[in-house]
PALUMDREN-165429 format. One record per residue (C-alpha): residue number from 1; residue in one letter; y, x, z. Coordinates in Angstrom, 2 decimals. Layout:
REM PALUMDREN-165429
TORGU     k   r     north      east        up
TORGU   NUM   A         Y         X         Z
...
END
This chain:
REM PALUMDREN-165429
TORGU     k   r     north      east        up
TORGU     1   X     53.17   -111.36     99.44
TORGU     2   X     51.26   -113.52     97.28
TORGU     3   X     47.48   -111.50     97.15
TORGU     4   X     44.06   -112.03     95.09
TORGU     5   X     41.21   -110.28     96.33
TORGU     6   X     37.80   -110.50     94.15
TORGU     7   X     34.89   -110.31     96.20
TORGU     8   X     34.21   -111.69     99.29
TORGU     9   X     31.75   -109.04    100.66
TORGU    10   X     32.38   -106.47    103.52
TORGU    11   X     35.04   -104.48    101.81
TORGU    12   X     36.90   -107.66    100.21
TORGU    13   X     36.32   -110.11    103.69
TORGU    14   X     37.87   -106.86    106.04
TORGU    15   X     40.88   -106.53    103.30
TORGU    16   X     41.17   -110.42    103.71
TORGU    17   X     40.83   -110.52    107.45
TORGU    18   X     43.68   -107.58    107.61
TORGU    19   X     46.26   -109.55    105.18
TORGU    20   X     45.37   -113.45    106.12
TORGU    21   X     47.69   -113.82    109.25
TORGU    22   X     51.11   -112.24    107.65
TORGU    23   X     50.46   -112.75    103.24
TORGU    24   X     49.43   -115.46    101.14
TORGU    25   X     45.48   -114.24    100.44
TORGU    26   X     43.21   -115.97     97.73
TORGU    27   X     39.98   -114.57     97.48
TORGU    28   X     37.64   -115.18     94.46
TORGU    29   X     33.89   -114.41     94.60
TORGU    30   X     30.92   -115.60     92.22
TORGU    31   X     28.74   -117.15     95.10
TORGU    32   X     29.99   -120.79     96.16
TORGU    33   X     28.56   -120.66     99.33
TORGU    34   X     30.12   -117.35    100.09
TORGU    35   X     33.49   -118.42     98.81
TORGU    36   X     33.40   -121.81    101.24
TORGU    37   X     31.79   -119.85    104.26
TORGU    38   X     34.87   -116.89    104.29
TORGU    39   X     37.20   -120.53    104.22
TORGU    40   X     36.29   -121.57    107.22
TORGU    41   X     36.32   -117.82    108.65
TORGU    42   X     39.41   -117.00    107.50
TORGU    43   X     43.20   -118.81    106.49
TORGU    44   X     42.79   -118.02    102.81
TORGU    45   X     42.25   -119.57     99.98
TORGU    46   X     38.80   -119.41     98.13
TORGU    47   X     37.68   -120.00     94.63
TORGU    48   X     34.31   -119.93     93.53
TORGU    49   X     34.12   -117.81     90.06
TORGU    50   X     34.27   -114.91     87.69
TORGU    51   X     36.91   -112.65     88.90
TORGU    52   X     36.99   -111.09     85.31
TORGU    53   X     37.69   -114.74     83.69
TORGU    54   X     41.10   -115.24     82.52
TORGU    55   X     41.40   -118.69     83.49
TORGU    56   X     39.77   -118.42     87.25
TORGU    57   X     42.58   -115.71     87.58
TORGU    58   X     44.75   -118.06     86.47
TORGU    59   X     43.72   -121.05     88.95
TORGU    60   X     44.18   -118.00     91.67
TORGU    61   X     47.89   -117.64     91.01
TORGU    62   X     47.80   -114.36     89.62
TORGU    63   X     50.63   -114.83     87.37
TORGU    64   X     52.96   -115.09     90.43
TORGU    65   X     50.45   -112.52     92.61
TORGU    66   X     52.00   -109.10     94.11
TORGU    67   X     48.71   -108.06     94.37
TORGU    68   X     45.05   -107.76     93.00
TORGU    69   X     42.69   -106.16     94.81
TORGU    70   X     39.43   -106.27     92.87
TORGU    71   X     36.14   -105.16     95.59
TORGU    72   X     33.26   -106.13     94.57
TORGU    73   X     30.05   -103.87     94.31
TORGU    74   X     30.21   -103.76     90.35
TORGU    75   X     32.36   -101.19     88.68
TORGU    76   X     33.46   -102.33     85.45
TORGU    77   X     33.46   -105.82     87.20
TORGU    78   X     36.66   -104.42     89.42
TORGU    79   X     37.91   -102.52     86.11
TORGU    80   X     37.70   -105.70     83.72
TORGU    81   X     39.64   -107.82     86.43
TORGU    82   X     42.65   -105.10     86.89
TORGU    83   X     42.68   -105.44     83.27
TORGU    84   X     42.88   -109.11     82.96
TORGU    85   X     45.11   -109.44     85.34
TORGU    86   X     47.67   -106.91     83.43
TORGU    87   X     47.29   -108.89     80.70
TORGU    88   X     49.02   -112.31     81.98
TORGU    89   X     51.24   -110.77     84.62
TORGU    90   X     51.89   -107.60     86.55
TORGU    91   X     50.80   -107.44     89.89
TORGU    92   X     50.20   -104.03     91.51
TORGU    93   X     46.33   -103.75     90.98
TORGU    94   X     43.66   -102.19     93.19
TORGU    95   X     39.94   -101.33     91.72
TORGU    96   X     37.15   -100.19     94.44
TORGU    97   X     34.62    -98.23     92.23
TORGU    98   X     31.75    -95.96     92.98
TORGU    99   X     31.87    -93.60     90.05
TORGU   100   X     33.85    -90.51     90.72
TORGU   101   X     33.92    -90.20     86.51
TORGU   102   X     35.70    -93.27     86.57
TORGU   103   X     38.31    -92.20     89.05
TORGU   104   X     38.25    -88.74     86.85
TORGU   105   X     39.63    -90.40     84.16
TORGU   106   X     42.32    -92.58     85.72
TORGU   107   X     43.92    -89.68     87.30
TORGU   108   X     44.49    -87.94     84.44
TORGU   109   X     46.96    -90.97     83.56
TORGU   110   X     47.06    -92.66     86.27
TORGU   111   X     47.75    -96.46     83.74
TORGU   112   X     44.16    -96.44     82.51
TORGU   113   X     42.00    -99.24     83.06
TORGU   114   X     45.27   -101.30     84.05
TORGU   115   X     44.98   -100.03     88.09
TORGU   116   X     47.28    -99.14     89.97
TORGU   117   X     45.65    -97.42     92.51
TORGU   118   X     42.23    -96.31     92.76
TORGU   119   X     39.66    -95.96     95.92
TORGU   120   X     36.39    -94.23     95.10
TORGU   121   X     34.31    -94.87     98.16
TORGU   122   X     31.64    -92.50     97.08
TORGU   123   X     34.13    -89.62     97.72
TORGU   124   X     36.08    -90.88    100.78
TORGU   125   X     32.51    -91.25    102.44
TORGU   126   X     31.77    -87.95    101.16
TORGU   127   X     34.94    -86.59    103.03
TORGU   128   X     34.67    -88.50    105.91
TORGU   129   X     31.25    -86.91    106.46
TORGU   130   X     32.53    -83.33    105.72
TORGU   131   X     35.46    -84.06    108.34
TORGU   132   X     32.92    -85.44    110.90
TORGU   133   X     30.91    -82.22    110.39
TORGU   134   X     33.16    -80.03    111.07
TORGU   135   X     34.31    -81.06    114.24
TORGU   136   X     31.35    -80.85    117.45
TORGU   137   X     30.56    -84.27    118.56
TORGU   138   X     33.60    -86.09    116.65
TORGU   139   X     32.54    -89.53    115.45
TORGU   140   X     35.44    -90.31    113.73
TORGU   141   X     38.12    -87.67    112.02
TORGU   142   X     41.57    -88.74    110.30
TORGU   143   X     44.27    -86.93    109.41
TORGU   144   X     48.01    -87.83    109.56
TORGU   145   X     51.47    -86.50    109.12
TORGU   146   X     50.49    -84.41    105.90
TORGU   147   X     47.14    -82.76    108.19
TORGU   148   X     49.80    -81.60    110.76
TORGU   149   X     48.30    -84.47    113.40
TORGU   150   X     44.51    -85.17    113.61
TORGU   151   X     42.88    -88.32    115.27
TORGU   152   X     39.38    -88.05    116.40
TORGU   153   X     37.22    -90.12    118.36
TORGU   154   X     34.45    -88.44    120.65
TORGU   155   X     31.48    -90.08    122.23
TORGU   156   X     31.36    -88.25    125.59
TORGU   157   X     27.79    -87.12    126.64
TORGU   158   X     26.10    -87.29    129.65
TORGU   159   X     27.00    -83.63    131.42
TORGU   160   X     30.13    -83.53    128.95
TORGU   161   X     32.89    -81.44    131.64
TORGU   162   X     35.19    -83.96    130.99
TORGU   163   X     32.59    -86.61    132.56
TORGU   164   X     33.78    -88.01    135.81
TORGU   165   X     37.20    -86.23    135.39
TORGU   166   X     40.61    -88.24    135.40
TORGU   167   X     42.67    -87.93    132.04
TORGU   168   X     45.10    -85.77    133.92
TORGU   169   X     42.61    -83.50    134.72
TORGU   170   X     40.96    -83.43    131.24
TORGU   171   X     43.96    -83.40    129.65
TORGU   172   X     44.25    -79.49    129.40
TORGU   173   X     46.18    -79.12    125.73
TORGU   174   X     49.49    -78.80    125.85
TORGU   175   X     50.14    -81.11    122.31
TORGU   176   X     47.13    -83.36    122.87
TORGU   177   X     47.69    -87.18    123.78
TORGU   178   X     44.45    -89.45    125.73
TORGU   179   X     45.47    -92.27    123.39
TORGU   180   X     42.50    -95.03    124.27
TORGU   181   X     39.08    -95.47    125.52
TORGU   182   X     36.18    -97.60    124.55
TORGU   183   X     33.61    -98.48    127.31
TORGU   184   X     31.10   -101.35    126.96
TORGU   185   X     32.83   -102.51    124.13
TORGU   186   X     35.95   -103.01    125.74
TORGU   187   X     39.73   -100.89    124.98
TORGU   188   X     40.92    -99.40    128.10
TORGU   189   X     44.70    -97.67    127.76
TORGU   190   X     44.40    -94.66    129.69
TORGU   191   X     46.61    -93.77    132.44
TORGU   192   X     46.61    -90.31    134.02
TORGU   193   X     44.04    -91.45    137.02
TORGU   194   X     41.88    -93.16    134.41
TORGU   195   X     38.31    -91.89    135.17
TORGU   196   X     36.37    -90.67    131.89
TORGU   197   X     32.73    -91.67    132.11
TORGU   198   X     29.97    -90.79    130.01
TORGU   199   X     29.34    -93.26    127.37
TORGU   200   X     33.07    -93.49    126.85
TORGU   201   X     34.37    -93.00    123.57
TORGU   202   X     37.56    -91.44    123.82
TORGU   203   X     40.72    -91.07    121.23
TORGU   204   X     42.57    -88.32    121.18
TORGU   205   X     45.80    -87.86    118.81
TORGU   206   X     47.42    -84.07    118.70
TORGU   207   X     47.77    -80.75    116.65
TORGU   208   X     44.04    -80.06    114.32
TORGU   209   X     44.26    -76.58    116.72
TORGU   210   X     44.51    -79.02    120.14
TORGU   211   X     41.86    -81.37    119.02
TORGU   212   X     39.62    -78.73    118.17
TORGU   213   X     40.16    -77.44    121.46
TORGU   214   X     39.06    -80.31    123.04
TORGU   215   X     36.09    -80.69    120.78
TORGU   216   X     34.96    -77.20    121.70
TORGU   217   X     35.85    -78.07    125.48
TORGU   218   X     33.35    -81.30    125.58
TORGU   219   X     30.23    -79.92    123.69
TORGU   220   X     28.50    -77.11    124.07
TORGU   221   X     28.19    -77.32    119.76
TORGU   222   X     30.00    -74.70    117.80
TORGU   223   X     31.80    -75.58    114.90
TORGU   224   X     29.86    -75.29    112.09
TORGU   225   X     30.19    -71.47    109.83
TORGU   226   X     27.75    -69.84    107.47
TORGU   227   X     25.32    -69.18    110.18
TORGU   228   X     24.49    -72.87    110.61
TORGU   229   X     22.05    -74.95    108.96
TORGU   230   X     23.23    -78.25    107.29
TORGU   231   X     20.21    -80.20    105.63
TORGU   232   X     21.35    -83.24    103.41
TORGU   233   X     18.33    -85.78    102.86
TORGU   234   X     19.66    -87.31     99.01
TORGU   235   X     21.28    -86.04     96.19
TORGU   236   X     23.08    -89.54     95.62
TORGU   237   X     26.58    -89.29     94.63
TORGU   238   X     27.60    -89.43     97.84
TORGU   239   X     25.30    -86.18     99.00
TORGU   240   X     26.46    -84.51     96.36
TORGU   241   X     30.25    -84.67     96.64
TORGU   242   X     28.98    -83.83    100.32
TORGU   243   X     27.17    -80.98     99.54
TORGU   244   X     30.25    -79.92     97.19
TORGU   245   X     32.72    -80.46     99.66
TORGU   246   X     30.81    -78.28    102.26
TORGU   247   X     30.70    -75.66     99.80
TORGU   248   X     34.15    -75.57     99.29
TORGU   249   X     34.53    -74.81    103.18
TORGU   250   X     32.57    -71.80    103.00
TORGU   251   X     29.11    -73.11    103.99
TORGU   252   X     25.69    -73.10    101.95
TORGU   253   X     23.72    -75.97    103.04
TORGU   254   X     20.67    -77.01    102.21
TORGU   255   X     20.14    -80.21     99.90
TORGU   256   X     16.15    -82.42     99.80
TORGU   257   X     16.40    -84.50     96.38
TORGU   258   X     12.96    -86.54     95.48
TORGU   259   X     13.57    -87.09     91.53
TORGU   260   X     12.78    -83.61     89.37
TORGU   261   X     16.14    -84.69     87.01
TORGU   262   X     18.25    -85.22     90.02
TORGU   263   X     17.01    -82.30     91.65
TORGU   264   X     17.90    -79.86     88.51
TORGU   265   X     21.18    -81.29     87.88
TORGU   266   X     22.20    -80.73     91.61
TORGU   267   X     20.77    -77.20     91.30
TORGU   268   X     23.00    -76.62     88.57
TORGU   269   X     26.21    -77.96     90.01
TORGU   270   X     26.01    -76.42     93.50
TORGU   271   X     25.76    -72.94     92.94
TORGU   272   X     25.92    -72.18     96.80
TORGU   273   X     23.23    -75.01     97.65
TORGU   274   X     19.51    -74.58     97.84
TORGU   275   X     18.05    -77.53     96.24
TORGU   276   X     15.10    -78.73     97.46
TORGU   277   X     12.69    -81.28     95.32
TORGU   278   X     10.54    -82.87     97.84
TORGU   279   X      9.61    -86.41     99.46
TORGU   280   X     12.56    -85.82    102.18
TORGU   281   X     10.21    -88.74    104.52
TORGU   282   X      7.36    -86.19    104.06
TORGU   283   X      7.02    -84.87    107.57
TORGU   284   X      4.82    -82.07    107.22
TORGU   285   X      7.51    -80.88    104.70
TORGU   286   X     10.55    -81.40    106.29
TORGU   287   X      8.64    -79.06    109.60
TORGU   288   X      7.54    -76.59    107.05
TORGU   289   X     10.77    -76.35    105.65
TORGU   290   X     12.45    -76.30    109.36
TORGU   291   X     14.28    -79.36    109.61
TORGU   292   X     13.84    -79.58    113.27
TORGU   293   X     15.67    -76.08    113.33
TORGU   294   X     19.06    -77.49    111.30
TORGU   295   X     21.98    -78.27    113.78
TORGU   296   X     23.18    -81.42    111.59
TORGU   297   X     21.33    -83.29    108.89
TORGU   298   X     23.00    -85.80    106.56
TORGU   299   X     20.99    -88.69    105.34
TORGU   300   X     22.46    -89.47    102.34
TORGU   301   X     19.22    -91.63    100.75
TORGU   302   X     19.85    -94.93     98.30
TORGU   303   X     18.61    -97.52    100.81
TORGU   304   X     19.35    -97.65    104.91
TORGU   305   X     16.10    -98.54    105.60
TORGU   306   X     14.99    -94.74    104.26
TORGU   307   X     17.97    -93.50    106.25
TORGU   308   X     17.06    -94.60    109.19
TORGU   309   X     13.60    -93.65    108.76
TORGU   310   X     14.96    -89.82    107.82
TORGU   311   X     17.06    -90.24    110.77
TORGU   312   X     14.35    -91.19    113.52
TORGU   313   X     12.25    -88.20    111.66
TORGU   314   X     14.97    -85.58    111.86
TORGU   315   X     16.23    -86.47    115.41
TORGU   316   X     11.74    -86.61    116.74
TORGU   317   X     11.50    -83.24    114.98
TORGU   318   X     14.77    -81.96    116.90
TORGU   319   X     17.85    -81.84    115.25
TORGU   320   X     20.64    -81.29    116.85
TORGU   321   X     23.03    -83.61    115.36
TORGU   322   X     22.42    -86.75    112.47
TORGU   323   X     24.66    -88.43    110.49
TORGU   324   X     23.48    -91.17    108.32
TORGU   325   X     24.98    -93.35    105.65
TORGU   326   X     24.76    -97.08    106.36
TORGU   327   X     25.18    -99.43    103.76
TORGU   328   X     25.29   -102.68    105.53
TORGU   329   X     27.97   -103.01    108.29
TORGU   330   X     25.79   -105.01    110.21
TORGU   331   X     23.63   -102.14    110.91
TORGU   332   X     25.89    -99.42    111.93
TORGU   333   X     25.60   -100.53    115.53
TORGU   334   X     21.32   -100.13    115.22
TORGU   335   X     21.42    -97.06    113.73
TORGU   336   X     23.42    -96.16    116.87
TORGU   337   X     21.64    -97.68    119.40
TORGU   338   X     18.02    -95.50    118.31
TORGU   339   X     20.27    -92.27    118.73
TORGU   340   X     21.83    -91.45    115.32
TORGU   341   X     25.16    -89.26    116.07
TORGU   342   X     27.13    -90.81    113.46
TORGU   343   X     26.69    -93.99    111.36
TORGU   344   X     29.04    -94.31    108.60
TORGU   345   X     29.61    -97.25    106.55
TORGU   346   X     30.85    -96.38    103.15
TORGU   347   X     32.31   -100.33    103.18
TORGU   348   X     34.35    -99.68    105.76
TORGU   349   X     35.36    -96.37    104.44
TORGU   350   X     36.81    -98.04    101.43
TORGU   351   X     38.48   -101.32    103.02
TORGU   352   X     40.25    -99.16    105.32
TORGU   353   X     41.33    -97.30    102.55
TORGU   354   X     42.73   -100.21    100.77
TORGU   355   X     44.32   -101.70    103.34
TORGU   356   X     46.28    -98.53    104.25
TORGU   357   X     47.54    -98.92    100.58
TORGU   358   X     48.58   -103.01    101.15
TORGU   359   X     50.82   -101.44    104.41
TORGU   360   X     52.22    -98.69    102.35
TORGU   361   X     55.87    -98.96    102.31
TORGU   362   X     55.54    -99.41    106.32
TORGU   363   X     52.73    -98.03    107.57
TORGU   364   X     52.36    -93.93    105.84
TORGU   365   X     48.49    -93.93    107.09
TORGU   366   X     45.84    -95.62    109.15
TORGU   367   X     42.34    -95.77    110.98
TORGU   368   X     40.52    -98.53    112.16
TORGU   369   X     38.51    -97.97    115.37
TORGU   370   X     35.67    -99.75    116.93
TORGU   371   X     35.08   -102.50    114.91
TORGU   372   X     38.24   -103.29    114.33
TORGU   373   X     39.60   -103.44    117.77
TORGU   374   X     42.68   -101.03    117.84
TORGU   375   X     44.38    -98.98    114.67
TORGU   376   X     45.66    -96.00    114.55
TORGU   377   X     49.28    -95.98    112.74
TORGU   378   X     51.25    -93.67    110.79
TORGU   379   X     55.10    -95.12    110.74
TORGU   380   X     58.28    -93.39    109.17
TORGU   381   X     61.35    -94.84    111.39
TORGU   382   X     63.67    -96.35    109.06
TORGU   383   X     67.50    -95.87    110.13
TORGU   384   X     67.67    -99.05    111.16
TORGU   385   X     64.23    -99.53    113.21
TORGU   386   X     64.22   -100.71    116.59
TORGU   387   X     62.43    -98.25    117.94
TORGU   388   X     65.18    -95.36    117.11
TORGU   389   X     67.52    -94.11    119.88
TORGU   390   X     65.33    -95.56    122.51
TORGU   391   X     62.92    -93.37    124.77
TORGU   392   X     59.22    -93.52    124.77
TORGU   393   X     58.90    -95.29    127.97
TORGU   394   X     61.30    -98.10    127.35
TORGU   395   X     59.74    -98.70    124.09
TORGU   396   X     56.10    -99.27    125.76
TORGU   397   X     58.09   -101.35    128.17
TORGU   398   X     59.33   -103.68    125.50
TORGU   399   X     56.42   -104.07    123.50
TORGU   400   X     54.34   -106.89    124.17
TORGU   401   X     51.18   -105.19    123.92
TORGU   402   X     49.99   -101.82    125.34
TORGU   403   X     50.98    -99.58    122.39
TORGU   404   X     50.13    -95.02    123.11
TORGU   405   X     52.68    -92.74    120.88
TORGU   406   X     50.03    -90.26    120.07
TORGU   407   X     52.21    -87.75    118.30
TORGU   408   X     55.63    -87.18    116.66
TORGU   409   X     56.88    -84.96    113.80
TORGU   410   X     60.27    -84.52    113.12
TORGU   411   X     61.52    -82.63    110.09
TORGU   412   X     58.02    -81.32    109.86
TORGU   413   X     57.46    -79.84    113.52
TORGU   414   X     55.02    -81.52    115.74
TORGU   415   X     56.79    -82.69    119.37
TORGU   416   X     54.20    -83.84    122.06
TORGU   417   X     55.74    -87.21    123.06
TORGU   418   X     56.84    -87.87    126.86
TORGU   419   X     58.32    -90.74    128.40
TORGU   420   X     61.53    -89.49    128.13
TORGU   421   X     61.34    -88.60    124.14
TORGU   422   X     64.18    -90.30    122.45
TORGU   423   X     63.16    -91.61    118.61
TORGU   424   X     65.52    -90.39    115.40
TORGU   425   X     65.70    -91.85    112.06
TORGU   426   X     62.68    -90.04    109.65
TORGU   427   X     60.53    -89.19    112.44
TORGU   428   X     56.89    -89.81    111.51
TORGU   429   X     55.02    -91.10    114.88
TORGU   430   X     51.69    -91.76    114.89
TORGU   431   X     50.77    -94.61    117.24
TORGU   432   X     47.15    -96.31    118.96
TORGU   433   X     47.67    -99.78    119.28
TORGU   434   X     45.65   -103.22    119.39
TORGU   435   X     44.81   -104.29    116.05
TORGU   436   X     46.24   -107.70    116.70
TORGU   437   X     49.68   -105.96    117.35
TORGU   438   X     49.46   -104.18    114.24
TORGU   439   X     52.15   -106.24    112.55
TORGU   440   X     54.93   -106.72    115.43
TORGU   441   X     54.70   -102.92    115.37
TORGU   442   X     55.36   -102.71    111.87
TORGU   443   X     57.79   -105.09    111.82
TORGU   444   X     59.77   -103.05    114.43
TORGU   445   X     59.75    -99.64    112.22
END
C-alpha cells in the first residue's frame, strides 16, 4: 500500500513507524530538518513542504497513493490536504482534527471535507479518561468485540492482594486471561507460577463483569457513583467532553474553569456540573473548595507544565487518584515518575486510533501498550486463516513469538480460551502480542 502521511510530529512519526516495515510510507512535513531527521529514523520517504500544495502532493505520489493520512496539529491544514488530494486522485483519506464541530459536520455526510474517515482526538482523550475513571486503579481501558471483551492494564500497588501471589493464584475469574506483564520496562508472558510484584503492570483481557472484578479485587477504590467527587481542573475541549461524558454515566462532577466566558458557557452546557470560575493553581482555593477531599481529579489545563503543577497540588493536598493530560509524549513518563495515577497523551490517543483504521480489513481493533512494546489485537478468522481448526496450544507453539489469546467470541458469546480450544471460521479473538509480531500475526488471520 502506497501511503502519504502529512506531518511528521508524534501522531504522524508513530503512524509512520507502525506502516514503514510492511507499506510504501512518504511522509511530508513543512520543517526540513524534521523531514531529513524522521529519514534517517525511519525507511520512508520524506519531503520537505506544504502538505496542502497541489504539486508537493504530487511529488509524494499521491495520484497512485491508497492512502492519505493528514496529522498535523492544524485543522483546516489536515482538511485542505484530504481535499487536495480528492481532487487529483482518490485515495482513502484520513484528517486528525481537534474540533468536535468539525467532526459534527462530517458525520452528518460522512463525504464532506473530502475524508474518509475522521479521528477527533479531543473526544477519544475525553473517552479514554471517562473509561480510565471508571475503573479503580486501571491505567489503560479498551474495549473489543462490540464492548463484550475489555482490556485493561493495572499498575499493582504496594499491599495490592495480588502482590507476591503467582498468576494461578490471582487468577480467581473464571473468563479472565493474565495476558502480559511489564516490570522495569521489560514484557514478561506470564505463566501460571509467574510471581506478580508490586510495581508490575499487569494486562488482563476478559468479560467488562471479570475485569471489574479484578479491579475491585486489587484496590481498595470503589468504582466511582454519585457519591464520589470528581474535580476537573480546565474547561478545554477536552474537560468538557469529559465532564459531558461523566454526566452521561450518572455522575455530577465538579468542573474549575479560569476565563469568566469559558466558565458561563460550560455552566450552560452541563446542566449536572457545578462550574467553578477560579485560578484552579490557587491553593488556598482549591483547600477551601475541598480538593484534597475529591477521590479523582482530572487536569485537563491548555499547557502540561500547568498540569503538572495542578497535579503535584492535588496529589500534596490528598487526592486520592490524578489523571492528567500530557501533551508532549516525551513527558508522560515524568508526570509518572512524581506520582500522577494516569498520564494520558492525547497524541497517542489519536495515532493509535489511526493506525487501527490503516489495519482495518485485518485487524477489527487495537491498543498499544507501554510505549509501544506489545499490542493488543482484535482479528476476525477468515475461512481460510491458519489459525482455524488448530488448538490454542499448538498455535502458541507455532508462532515464532510468544503470542496470549486473551479472549474469544464466537457467534457473539464470549468462550474463555484454554489450550485445548479449537479456532472456527468468524470467531473474533482478541490477542497480546509483541508489537514487532504484529504483522506475521495478521498475516496468519
Amino acid at each position: 500500500m502506497h501511503v502519504v502521511i502529512i506531518g511528521a510530529g508524534e501522531v504522524g512519526t508513530s503512524i509512520a513507524e507502525s506502516l514503514d516495515d510492511s507499506h510504501d510510507v512518504v511522509v511530508i512535513d513543512v520543517d526540513q530538518a524534521r523531514a531529513d531527521q524522521l529519514k534517517y529514523e525511519l525507511d520512508v520517504m520524506t519531503l520537505a513542504g506544504d502538505g496542502t500544495s497541489l504539486s508537493v502532493l504530487q511529488e509524494a505520489g499521491v495520484a497512485d497513493a491508497d492512502m492519505l493520512i493528514a496529522s498535523t496539529d492544524d485543522d483546516r491544514t489536515n482538511l485542505v490536504a484530504c481535499e487536495t488530494a480528492k481532487t487529483v486522485s482518490d485515495p482513502f483519506t484520513i484528517a486528525r482534527v481537534k474540533s468536535v464541530e468539525y467532526l459534527r459536520t462530517w458525520e452528518m455526510t460522512e463525504a464532506a471535507f473530502g475524508v474518509d474517515f475522521m479521528v477527533c482526538s479531543d473526544l477519544l482523550t475525553a473517552e479514554n479518561i471517562v473509561r480510565v475513571v471508571g475503573l479503580p486503579a486501571a491505567v489503560d481501558v479498551d474495549p473489543f468485540a462490540g464492548g463484550r471483551i475489555q482490556m485493561a492494564e493495572f499498575e499493582i500497588a504496594d499491599g495490592s492482594p495480588v502482590d507476591g501471589q503467582t498468576v494461578a493464584e490471582a487468577d480467581r475469574f473464571e473468563s479472565l486471561t493474565f495476558a502480559g506483564l511489564f516490570r522495569d520496562g521489560e514484557m514478561i508472558l506470564p505463566q501460571g507460577s509467574t510471581e506478580i510484584r508490586a510495581g508490575d503492570r499487569a494486562v488482563v483481557i476478559g468479560s467488562p463483569e471479570s475485569v471489574q472484578g479484578f479491579a475491585d479485587d486489587i484496590s481498595p477504590e470503589a468504582t466511582p457513583d454519585e457519591a464520589d467527587e470528581i474535580v476537573i481542573i480546565g474547561g478545554s475541549e477536552i474537560g468538557y467532553h469529559t465532564a459531558r461524558l461523566l454526566e452521561k454515566r450518572g455522575l455530577k462532577p465538579r468542573i474549575i474553569e479560569r476565563d469568566h466566558d469559558r466558565a458561563r458557557y460550560l455552566a450552560e452546557e452541563l446542566p449536572k456540573t457545578l462550574v467553578m470560575e477560579h485560578d484552579a493553581t490557587d491553593t488556598e482555593f482549591l483547600a477551601r473548595e475541598h480538593v484534597d477531599e475529591a477521590d479523582i481529579v482530572v487536569a485537563a489545563l491548555d499547557s502540561d507544565e500547568k498540569n503538572l503543577l495542578v497535579s503535584i497540588l492535588a496529589k500534596r493536598l490528598g487526592t486520592d487518584r490524578v489523571v492528567a493530560i500530557v501533551d508532549s509524549g516525551d513527558y508522560v513518563t515524568v508526570f509518572e515518575e512524581i506520582g500522577v495515577d494516569v498520564a494520558i497523551n492525547p497524541r497517542q490517543v489519536t495515532a493509535e486510533e489511526i493506525t487501527r483504521f490503516t489495519h482495518e480489513g485485518v485487524a477489527e481493533n487495537l491498543s498499544v501498550l507501554e510505549n509501544d512494546q506489545a499490542e493488543v489485537l482484535e482479528l476476525e478468522l477468515s475461512p481460510d486463516s491458519s489459525l482455524v481448526g488448530k488448538p490454542i496450544r499448538d498455535i502458541s507453539a507455532e508462532f515464532d513469538s510468544d503470542i496470549v489469546i486473551g479472549a474469544v467470541t464466537r457467534n457473539g458469546d464470549q468462550i474463555t480460551p484454554r489450550g485445548d480450544t479449537v479456532l472456527e471460521a468468524g470467531d473474533h479473538v482478541v490477542v497480546f502480542v509483541e508489537t514487532a509480531c504484529v504483522e506475521a500475526l495478521m498475516s496468519m488471520a
